[in-house]
N, CA, C, O and CB atoms as a CASP TS submission, in Angstrom:
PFRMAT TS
TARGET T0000
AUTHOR 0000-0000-0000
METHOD Language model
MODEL 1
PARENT N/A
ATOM      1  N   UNK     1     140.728 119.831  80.067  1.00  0.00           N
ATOM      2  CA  UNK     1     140.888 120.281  81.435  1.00  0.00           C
ATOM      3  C   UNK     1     141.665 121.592  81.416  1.00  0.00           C
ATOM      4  O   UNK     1     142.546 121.839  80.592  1.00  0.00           O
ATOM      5  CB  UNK     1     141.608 119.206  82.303  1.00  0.00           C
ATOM      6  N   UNK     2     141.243 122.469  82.455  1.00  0.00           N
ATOM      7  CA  UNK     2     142.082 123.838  82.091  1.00  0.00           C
ATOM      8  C   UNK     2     143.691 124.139  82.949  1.00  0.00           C
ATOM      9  O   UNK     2     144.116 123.581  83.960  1.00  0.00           O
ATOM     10  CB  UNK     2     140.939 125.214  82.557  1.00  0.00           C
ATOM     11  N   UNK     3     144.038 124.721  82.496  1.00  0.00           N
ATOM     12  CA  UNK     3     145.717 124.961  82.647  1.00  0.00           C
ATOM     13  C   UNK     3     146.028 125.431  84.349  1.00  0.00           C
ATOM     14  O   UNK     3     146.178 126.621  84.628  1.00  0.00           O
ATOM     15  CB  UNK     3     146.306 126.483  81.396  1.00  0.00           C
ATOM     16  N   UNK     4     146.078 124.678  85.084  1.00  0.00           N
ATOM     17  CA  UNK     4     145.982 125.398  86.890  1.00  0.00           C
ATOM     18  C   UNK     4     147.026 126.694  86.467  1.00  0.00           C
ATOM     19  O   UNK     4     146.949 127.626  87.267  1.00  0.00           O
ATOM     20  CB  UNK     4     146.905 124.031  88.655  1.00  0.00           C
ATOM     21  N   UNK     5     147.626 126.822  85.763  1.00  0.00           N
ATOM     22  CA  UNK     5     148.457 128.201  85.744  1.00  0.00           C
ATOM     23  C   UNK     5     148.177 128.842  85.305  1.00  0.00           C
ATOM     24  O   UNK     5     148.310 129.959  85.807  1.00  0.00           O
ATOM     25  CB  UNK     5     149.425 128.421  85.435  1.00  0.00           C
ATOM     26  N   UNK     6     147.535 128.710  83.962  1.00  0.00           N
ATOM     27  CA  UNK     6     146.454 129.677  83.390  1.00  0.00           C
ATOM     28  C   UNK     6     145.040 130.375  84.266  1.00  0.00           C
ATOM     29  O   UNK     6     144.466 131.437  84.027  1.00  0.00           O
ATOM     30  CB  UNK     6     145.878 128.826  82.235  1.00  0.00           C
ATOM     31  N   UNK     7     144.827 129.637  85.043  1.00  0.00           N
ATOM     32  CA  UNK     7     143.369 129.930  85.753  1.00  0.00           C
ATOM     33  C   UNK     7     144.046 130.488  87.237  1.00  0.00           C
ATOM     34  O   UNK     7     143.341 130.540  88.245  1.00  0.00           O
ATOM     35  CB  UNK     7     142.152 128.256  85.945  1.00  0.00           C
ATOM     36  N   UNK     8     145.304 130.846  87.251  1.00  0.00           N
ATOM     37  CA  UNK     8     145.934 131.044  88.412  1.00  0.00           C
ATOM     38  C   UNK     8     146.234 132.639  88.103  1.00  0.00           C
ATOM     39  O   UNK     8     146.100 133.504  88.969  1.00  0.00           O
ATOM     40  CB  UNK     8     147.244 129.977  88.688  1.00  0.00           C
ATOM     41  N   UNK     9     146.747 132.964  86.472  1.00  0.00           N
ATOM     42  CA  UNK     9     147.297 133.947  85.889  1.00  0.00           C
ATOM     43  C   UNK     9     145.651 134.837  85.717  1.00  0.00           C
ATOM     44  O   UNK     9     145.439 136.031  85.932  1.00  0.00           O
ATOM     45  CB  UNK     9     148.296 133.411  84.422  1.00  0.00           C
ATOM     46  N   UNK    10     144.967 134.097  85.401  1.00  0.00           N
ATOM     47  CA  UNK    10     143.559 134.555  85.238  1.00  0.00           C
ATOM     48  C   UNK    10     143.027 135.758  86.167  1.00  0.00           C
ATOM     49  O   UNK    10     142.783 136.952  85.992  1.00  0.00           O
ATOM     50  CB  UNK    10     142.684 133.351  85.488  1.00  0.00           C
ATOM     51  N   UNK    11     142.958 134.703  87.419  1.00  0.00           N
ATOM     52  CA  UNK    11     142.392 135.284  88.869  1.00  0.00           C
ATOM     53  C   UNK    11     143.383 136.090  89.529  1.00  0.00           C
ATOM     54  O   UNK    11     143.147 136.351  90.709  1.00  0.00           O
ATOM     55  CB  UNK    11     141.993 134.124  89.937  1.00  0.00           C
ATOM     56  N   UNK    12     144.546 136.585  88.972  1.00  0.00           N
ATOM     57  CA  UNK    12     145.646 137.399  89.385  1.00  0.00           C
ATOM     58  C   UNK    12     145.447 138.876  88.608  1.00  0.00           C
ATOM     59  O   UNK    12     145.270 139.995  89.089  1.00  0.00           O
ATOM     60  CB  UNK    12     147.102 136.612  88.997  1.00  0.00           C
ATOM     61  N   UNK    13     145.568 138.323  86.891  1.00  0.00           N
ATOM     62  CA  UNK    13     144.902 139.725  85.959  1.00  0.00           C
ATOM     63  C   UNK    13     143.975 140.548  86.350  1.00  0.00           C
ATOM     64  O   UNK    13     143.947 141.777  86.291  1.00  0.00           O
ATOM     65  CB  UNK    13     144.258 139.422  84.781  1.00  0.00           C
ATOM     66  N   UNK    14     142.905 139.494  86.920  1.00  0.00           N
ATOM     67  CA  UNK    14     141.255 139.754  87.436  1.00  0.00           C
ATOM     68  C   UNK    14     141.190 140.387  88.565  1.00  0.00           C
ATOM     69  O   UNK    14     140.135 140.991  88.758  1.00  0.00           O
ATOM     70  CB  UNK    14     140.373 138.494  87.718  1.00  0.00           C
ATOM     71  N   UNK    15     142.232 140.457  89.624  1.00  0.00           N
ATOM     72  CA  UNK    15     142.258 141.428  90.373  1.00  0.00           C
ATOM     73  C   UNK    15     142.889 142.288  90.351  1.00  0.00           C
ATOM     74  O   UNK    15     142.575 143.238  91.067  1.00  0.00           O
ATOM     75  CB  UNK    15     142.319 141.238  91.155  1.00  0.00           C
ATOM     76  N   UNK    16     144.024 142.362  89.560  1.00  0.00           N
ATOM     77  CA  UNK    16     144.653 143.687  89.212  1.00  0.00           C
ATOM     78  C   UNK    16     143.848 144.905  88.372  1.00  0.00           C
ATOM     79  O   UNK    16     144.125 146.079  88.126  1.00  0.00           O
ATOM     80  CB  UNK    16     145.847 143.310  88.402  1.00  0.00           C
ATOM     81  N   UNK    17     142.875 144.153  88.105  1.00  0.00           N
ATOM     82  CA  UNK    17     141.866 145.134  86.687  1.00  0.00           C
ATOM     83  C   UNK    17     140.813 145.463  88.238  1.00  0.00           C
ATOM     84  O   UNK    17     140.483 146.620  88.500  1.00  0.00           O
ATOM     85  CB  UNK    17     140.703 143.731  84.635  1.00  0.00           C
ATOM     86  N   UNK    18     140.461 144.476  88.992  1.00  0.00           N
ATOM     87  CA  UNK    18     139.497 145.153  89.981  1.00  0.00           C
ATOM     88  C   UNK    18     140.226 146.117  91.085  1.00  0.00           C
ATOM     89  O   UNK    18     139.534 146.462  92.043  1.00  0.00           O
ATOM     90  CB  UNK    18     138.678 143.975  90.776  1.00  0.00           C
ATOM     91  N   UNK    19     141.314 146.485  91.025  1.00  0.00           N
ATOM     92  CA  UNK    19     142.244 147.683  91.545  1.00  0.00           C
ATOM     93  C   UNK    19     142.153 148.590  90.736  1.00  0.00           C
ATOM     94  O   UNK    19     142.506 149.657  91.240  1.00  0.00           O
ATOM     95  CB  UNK    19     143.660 147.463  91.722  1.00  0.00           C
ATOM     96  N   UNK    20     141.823 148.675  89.641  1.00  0.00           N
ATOM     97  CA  UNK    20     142.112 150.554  89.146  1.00  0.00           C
ATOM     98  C   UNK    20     140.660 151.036  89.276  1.00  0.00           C
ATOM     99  O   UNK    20     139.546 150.566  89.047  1.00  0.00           O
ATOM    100  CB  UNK    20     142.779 150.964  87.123  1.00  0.00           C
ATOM    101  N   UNK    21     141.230 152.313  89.800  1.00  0.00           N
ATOM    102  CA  UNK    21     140.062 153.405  90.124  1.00  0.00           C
ATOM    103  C   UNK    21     139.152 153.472  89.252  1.00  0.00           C
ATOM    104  O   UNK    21     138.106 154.089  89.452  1.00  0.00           O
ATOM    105  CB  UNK    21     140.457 154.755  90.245  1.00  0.00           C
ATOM    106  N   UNK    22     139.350 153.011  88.448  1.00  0.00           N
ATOM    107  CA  UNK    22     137.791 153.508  87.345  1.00  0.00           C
ATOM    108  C   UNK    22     136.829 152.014  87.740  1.00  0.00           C
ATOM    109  O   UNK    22     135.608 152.082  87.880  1.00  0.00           O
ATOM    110  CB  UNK    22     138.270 153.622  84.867  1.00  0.00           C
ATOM    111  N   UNK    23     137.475 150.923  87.861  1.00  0.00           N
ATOM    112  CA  UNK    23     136.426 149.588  88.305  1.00  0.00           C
ATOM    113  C   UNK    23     135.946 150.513  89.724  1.00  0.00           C
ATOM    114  O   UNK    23     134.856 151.084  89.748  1.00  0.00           O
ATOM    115  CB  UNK    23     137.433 147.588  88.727  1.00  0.00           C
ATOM    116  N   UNK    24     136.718 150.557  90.646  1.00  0.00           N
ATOM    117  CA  UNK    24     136.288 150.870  92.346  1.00  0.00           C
ATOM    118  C   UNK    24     135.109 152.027  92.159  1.00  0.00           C
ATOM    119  O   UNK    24     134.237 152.163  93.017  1.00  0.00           O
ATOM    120  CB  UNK    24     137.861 151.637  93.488  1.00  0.00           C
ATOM    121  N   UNK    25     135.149 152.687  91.200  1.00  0.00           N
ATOM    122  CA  UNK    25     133.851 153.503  91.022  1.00  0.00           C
ATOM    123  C   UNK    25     132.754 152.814  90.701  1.00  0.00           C
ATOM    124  O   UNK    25     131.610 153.151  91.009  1.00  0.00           O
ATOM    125  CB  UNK    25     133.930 154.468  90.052  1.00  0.00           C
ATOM    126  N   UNK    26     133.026 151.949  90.150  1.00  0.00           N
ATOM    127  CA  UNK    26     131.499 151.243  89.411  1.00  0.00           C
ATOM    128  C   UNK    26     131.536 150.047  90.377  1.00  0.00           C
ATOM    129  O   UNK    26     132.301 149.165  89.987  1.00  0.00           O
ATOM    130  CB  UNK    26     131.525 150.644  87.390  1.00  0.00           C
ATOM    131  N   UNK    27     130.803 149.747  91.731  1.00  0.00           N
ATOM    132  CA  UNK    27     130.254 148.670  92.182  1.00  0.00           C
ATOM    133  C   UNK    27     129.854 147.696  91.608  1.00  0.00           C
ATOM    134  O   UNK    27     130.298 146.679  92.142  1.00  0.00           O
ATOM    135  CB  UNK    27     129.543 148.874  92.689  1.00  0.00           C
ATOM    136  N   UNK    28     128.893 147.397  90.330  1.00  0.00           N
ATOM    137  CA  UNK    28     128.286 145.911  89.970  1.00  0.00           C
ATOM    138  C   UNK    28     129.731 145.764  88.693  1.00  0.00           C
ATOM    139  O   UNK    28     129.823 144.780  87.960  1.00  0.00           O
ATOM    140  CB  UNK    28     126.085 145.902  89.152  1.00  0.00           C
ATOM    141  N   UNK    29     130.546 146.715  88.664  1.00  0.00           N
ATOM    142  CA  UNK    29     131.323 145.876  87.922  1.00  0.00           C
ATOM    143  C   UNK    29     132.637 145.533  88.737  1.00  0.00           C
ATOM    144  O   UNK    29     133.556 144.816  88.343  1.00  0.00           O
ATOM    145  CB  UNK    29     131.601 146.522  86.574  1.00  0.00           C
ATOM    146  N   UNK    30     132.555 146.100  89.791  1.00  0.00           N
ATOM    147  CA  UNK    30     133.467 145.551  90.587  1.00  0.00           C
ATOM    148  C   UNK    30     132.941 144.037  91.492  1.00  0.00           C
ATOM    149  O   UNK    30     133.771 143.172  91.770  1.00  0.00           O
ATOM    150  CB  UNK    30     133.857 146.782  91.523  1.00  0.00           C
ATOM    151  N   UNK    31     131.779 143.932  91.792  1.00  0.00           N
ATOM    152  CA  UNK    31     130.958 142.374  91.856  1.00  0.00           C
ATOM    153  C   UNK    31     131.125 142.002  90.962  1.00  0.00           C
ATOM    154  O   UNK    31     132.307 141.991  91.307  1.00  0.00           O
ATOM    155  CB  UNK    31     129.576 142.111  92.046  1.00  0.00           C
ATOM    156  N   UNK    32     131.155 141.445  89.555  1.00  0.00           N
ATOM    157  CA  UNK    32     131.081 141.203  88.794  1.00  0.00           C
ATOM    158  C   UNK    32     132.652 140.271  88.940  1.00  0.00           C
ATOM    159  O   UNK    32     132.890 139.112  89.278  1.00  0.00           O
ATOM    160  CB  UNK    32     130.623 142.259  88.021  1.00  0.00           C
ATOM    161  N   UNK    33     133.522 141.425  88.503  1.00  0.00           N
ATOM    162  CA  UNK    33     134.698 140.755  88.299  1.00  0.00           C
ATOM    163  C   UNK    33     135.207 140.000  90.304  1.00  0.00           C
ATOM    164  O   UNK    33     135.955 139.037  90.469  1.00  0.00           O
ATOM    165  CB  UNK    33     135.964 142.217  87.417  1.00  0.00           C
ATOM    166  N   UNK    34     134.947 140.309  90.754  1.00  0.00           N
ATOM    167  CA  UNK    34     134.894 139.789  92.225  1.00  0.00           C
ATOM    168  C   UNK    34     134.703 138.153  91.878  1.00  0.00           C
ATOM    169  O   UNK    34     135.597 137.309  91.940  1.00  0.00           O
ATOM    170  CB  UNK    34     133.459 140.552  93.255  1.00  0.00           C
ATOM    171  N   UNK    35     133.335 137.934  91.505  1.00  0.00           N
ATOM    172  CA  UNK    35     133.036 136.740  90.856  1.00  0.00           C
ATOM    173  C   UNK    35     133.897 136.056  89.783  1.00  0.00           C
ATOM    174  O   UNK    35     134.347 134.917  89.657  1.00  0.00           O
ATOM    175  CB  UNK    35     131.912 136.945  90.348  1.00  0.00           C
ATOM    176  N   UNK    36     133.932 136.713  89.361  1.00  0.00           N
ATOM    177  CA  UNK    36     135.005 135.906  88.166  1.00  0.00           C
ATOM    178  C   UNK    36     136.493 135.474  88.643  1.00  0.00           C
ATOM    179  O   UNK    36     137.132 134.511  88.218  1.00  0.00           O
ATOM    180  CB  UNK    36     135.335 137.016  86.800  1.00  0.00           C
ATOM    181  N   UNK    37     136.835 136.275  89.481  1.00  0.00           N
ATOM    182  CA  UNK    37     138.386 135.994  90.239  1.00  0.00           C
ATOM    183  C   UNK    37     137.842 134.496  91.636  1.00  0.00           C
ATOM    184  O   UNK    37     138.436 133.422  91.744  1.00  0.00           O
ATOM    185  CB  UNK    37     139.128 138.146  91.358  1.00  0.00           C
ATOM    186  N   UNK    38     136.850 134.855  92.320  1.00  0.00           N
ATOM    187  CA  UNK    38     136.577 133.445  92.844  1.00  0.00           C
ATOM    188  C   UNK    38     136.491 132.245  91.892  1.00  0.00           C
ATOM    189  O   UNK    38     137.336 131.360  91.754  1.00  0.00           O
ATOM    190  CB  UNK    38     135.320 133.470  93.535  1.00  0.00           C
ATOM    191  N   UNK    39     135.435 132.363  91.324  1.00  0.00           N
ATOM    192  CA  UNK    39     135.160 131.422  90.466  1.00  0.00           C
ATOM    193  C   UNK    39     137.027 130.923  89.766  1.00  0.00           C
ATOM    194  O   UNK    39     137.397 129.795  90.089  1.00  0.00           O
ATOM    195  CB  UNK    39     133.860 132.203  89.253  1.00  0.00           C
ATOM    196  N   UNK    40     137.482 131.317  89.364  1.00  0.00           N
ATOM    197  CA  UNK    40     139.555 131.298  88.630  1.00  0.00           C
ATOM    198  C   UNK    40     139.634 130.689  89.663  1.00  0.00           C
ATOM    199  O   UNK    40     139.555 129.473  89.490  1.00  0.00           O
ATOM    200  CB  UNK    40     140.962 132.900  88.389  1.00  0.00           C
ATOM    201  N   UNK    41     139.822 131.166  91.224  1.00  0.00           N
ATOM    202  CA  UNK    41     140.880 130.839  91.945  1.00  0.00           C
ATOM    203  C   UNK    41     139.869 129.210  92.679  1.00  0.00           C
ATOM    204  O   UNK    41     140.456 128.396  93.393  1.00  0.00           O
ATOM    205  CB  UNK    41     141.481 132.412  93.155  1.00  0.00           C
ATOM    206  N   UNK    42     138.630 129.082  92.369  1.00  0.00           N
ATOM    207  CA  UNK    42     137.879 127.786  93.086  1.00  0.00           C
ATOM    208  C   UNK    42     138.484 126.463  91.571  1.00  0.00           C
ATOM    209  O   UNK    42     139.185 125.455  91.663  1.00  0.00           O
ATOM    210  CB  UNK    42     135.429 128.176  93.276  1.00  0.00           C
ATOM    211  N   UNK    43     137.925 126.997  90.550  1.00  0.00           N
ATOM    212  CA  UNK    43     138.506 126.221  89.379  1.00  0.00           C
ATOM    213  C   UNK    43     140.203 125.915  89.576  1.00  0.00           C
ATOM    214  O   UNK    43     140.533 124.729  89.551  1.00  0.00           O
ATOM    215  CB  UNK    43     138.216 127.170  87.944  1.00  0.00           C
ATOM    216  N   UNK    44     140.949 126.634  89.710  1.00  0.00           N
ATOM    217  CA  UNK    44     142.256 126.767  89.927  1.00  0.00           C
ATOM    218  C   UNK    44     142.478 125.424  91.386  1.00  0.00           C
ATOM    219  O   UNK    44     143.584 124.884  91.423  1.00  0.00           O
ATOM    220  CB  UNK    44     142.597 128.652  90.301  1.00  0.00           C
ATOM    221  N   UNK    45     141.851 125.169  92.024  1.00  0.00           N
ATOM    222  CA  UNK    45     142.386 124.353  93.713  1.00  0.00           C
ATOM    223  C   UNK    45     141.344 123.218  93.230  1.00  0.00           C
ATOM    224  O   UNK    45     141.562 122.164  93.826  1.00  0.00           O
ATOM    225  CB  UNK    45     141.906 125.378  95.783  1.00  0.00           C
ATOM    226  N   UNK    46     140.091 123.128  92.160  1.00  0.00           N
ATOM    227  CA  UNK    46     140.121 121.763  91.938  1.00  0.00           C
ATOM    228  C   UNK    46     140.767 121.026  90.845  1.00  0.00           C
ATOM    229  O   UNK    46     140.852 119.802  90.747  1.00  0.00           O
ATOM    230  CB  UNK    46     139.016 121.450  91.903  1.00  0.00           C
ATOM    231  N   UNK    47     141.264 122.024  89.936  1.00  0.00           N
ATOM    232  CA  UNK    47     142.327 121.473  88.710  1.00  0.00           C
ATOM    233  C   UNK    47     143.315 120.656  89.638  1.00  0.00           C
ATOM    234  O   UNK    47     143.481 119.437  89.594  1.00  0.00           O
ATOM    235  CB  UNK    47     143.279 122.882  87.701  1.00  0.00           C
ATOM    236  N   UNK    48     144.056 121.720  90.645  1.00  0.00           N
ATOM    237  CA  UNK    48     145.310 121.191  90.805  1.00  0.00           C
ATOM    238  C   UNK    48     144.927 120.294  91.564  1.00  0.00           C
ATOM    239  O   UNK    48     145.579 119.294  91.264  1.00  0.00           O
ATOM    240  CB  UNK    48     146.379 121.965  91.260  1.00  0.00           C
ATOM    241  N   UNK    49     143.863 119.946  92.831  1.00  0.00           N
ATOM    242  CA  UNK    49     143.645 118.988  93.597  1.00  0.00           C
ATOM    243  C   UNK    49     143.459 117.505  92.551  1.00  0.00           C
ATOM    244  O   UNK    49     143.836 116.375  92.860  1.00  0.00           O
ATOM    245  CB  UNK    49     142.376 119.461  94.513  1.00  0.00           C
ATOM    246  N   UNK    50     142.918 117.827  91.540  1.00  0.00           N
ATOM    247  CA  UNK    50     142.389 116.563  90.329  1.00  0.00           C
ATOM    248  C   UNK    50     143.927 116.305  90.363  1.00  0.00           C
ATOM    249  O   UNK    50     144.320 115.239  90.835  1.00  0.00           O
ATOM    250  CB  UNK    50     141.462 117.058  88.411  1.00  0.00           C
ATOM    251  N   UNK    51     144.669 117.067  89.968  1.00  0.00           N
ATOM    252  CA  UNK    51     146.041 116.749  89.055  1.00  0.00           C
ATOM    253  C   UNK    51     146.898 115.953  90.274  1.00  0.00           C
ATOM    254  O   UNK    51     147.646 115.017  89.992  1.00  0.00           O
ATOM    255  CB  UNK    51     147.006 118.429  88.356  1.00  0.00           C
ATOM    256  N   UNK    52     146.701 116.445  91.712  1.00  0.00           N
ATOM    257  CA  UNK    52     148.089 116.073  92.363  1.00  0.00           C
ATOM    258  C   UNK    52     146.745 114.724  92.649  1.00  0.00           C
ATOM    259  O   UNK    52     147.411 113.728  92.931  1.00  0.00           O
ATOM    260  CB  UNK    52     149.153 117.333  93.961  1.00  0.00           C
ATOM    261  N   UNK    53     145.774 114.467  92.672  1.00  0.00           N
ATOM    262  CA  UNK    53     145.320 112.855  92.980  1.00  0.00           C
ATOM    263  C   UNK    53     145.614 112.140  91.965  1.00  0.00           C
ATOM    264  O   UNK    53     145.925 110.955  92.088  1.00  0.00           O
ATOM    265  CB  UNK    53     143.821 112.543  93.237  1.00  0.00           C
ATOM    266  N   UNK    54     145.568 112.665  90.982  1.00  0.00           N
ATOM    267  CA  UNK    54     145.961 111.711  89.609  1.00  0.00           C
ATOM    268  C   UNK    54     147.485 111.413  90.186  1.00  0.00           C
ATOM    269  O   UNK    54     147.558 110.213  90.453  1.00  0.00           O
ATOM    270  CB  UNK    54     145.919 112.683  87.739  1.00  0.00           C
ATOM    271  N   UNK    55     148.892 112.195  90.504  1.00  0.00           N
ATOM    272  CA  UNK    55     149.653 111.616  90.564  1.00  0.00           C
ATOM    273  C   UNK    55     149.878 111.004  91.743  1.00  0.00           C
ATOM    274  O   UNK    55     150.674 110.065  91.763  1.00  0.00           O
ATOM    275  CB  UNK    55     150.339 112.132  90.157  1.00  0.00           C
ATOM    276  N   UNK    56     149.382 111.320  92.647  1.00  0.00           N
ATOM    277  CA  UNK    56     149.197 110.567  93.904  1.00  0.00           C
ATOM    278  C   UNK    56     148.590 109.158  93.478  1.00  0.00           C
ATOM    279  O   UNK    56     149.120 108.169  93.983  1.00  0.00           O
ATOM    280  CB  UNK    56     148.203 111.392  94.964  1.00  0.00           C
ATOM    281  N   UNK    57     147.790 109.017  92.814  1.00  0.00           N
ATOM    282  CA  UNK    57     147.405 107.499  92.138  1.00  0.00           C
ATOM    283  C   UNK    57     148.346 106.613  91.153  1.00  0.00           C
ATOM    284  O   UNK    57     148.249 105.397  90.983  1.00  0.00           O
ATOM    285  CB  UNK    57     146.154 107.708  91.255  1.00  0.00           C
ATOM    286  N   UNK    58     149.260 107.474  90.553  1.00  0.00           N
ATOM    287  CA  UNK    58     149.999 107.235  89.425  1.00  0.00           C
ATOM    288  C   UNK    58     151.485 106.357  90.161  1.00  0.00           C
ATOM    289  O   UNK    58     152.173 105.443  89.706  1.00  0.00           O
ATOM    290  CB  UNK    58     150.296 108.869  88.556  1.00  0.00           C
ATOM    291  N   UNK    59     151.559 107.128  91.477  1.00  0.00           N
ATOM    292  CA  UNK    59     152.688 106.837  91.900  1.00  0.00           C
ATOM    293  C   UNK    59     152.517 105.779  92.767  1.00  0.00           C
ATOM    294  O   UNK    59     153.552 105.198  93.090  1.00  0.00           O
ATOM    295  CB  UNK    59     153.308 107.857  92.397  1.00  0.00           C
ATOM    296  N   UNK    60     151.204 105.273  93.348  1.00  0.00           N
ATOM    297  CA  UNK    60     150.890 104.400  94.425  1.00  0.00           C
ATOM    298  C   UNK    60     150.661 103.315  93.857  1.00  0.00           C
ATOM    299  O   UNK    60     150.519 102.266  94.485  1.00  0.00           O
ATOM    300  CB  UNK    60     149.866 104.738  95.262  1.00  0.00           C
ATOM    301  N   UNK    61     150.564 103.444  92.087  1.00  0.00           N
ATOM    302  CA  UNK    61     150.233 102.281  91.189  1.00  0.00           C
ATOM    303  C   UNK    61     151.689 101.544  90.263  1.00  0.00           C
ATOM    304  O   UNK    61     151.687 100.506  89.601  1.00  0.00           O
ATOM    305  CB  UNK    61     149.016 102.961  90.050  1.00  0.00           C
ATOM    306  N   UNK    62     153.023 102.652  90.555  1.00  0.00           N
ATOM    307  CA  UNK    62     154.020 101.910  90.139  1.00  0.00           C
ATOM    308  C   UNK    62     154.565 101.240  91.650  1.00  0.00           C
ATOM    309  O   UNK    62     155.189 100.198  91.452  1.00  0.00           O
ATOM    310  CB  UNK    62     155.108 102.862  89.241  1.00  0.00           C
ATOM    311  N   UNK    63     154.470 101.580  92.962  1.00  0.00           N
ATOM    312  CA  UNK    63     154.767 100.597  93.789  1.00  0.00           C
ATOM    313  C   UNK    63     154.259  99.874  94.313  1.00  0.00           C
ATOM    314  O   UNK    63     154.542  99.589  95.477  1.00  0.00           O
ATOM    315  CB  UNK    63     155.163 100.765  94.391  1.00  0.00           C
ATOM    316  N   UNK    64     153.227  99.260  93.571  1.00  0.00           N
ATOM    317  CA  UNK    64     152.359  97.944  93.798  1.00  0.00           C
ATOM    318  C   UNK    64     153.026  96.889  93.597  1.00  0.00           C
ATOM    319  O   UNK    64     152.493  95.788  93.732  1.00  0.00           O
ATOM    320  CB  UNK    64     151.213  97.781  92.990  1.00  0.00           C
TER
END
C-alpha cells in the first residue's frame, strides 16, 4: 500500500515542477503532469480514507 505522505509529497513536487516557466510553455506537458498530480492527490484521500477505516475498525473492535 503506498505511503499517504509520500503520495502527498508527490502531488506537491508535481506541482511545483508544473510552475516553472519552461513546463507553462509546453501545454501537453503541462496536461500531462496536471494528471499525474490528480491522480497523487485521488490515490493520496483513498490511502488515507483506507487507513483512518482500518482504525476506525480497529478501535470499535477493542470496545466490544
Amino acid at each position: 500500500m503506498a505511503n499517504p505522505k509520500e503520495l502527498l509529497e508527490a502531488a506537491e513536487a508535481i506541482r511545483d515542477v508544473r510552475r516553472l516557466p519552461a513546463v507553462q510553455r509546453h501545454q501537453q506537458i503541462e496536461d500531462l503532469l496536471q494528471q499525474a498530480e490528480e491522480w497523487a492527490r485521488k490515490e493520496y484521500t483513498k490511502v488515507s480514507e483506507k487507513k483512518n477505516d482500518h482504525n476506525d475498525a480497529g478501535a470499535n473492535g477493542r470496545n466490544s
